[in-house]
C-alpha positions as CSV (number, residue, x, y, z in Angstrom):
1,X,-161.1,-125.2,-17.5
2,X,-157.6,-125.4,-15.9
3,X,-155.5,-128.8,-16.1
4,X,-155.6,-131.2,-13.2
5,X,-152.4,-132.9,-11.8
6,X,-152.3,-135.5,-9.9
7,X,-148.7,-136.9,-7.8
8,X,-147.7,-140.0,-6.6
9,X,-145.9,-141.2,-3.2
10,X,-143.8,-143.9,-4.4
11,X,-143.2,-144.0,-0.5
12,X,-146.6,-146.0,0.1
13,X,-146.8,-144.7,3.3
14,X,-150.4,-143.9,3.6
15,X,-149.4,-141.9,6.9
16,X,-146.1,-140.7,6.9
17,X,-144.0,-141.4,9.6
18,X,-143.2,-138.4,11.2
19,X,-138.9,-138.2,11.5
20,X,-136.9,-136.1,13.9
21,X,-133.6,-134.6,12.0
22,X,-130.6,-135.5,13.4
23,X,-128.5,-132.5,14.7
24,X,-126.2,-131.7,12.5
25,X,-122.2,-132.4,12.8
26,X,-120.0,-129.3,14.4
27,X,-117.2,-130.2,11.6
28,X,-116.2,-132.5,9.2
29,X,-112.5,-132.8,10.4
30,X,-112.4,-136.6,11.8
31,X,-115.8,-137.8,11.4
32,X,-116.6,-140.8,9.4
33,X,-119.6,-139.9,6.4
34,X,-120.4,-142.6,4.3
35,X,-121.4,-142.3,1.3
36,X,-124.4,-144.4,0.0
37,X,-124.7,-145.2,-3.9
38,X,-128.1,-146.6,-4.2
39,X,-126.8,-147.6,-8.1
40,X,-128.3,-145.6,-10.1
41,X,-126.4,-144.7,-13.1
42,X,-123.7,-141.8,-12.6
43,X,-124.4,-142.0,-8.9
44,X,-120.9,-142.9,-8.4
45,X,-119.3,-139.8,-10.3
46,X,-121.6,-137.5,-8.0
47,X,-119.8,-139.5,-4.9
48,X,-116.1,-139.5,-6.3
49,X,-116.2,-135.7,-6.5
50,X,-118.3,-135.1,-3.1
51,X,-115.5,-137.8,-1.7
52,X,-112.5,-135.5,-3.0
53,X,-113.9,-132.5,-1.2
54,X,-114.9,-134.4,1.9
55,X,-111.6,-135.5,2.2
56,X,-110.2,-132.0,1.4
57,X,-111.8,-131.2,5.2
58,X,-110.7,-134.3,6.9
59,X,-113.4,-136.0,6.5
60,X,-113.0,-140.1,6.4
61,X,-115.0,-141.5,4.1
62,X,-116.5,-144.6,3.8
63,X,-118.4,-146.1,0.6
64,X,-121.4,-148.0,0.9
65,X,-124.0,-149.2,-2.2
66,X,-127.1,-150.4,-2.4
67,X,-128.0,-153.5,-4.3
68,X,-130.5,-151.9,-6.3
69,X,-132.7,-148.7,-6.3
70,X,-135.4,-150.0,-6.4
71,X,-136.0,-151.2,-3.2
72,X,-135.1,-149.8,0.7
73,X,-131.3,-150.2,1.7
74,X,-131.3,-154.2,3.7
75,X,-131.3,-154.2,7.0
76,X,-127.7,-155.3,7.0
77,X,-126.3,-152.1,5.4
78,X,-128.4,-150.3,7.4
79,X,-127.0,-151.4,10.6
80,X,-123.5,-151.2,9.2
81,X,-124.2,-147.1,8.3
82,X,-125.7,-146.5,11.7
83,X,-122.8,-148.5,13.3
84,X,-119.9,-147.0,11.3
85,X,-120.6,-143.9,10.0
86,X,-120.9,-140.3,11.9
87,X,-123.7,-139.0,8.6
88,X,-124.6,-140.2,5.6
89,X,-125.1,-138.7,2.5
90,X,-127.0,-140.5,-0.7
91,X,-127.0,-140.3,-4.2
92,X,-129.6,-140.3,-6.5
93,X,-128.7,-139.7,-10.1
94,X,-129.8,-140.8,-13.7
């Protein structure tokens, strides 16, 4: 008898929304990425060192965090990525 597994969605979507990607950026030079720390522990070192090289090709940064990981990113901070930032990139770390 082989061992059964069973995952989880901690999404709770019981459909999945079905998500275009967004095209991705022709260069870095110029464009604003933020950076979104969702504060998990260690999630800001990942950022600092992605921020160094991001900023090694012009990139502007822009730092953004979460309130806690446990839940979705407000509204508020959601707007203010879409509004201010060319792509984001998050951090999940532990």
């Amino acid at each position: 008898m082989s061992p059964s597994m069973t995952v989880l969605d901690p999404t709770d979507e019981s459909r999945p929304t079905a998500r275009q990607r967004a095209p991705r950026l022709d260069a870095l030079a110029g464009r604003r990425i933020g950076l979104l720390d969702i504060s998990k522990a260690r999630g800001d070192v990942f950022l600092d060192r992605l921020a160094e090289h991001l900023g090694e090709r012009g990139a502007h940064i822009e730092r953004l965090r979460k309130p806690t990981f446990s839940r979705p990113a407000p509204a508020d901070l959601r707007q203010e990525i879409a509004t201010r930032c060319d792509a984001v990139i998050e951090a999940l770390a532990d």
